[in-house]
PLY file of the C-alpha trace (Angstrom):
ply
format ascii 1.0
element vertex 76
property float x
property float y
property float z
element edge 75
property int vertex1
property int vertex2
end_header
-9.68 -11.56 13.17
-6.76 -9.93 15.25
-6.71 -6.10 15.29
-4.11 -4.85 12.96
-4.49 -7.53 10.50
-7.26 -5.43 8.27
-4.50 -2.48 7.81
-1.44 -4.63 7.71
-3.33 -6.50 4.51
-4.10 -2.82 3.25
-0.34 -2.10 3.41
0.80 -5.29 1.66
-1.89 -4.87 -1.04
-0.81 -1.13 -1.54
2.79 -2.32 -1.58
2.14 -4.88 -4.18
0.28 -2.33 -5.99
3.03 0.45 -6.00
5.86 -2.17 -6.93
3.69 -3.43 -9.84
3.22 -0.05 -11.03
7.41 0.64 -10.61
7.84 -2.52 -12.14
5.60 -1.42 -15.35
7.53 1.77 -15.23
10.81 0.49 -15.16
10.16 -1.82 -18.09
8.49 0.76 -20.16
10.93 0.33 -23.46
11.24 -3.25 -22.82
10.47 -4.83 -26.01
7.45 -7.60 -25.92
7.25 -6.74 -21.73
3.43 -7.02 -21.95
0.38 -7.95 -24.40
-0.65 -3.87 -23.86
1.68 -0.73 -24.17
2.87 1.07 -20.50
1.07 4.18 -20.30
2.71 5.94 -17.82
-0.06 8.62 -17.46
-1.55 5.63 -15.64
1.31 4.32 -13.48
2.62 6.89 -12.12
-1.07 8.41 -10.78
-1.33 4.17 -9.41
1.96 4.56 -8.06
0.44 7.66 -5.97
-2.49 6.65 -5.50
-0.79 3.17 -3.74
1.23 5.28 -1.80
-1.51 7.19 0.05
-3.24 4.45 0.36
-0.28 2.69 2.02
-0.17 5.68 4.30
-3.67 5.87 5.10
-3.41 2.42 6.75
-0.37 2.33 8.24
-2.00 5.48 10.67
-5.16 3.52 11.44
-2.64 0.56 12.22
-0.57 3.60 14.54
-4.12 4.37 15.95
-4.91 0.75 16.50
-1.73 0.65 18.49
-2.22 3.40 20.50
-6.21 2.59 21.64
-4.34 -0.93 22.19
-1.48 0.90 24.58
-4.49 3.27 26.29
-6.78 0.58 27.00
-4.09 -1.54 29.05
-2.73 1.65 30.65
-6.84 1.66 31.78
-6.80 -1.95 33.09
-3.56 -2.04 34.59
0 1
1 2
2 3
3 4
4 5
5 6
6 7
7 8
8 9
9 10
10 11
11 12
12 13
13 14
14 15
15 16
16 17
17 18
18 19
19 20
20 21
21 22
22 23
23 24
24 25
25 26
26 27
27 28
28 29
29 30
30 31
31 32
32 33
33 34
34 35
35 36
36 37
37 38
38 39
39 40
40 41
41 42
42 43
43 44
44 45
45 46
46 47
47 48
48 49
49 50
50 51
51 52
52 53
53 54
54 55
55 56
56 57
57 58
58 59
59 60
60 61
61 62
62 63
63 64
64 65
65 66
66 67
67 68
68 69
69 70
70 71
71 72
72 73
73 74
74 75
């Protein structure tokens, strides 16, 4: 596994997430969109909740970078 690839997937899920919940949102009236009704009183807490989570890895990914950056400043 390279480093950065377990937060980069974190991102890219959480992204996926948040544009699926946007997606729901933005189709909301659309007649026939899907087999269940939107409810945005669970969207928009998804779309939030994919957001921090997109956050929360792109800082461990910032973090990875920076150990990265210290530990060759070490070895020269």
């Amino acid at each position: 596994m390279r480093i950065g690839s377990t937060p980069v997937q974190g991102m890219l899920m959480n992204a996926g997430m948040f544009t699926a919940a946007a997606n729901n949102i933005a189709n909301v009236n659309t007649p026939d969109y899907a087999d269940d009704p939107v409810e945005l009183t669970e969207e928009i807490p998804a779309m939030i909740v994919a957001e921090h989570g997109y956050t929360a890895n792109a800082r461990v990914l910032r973090v990875q970078d920076e150990m990265s950056g210290s530990l060759i400043d070490v070895l020269g």
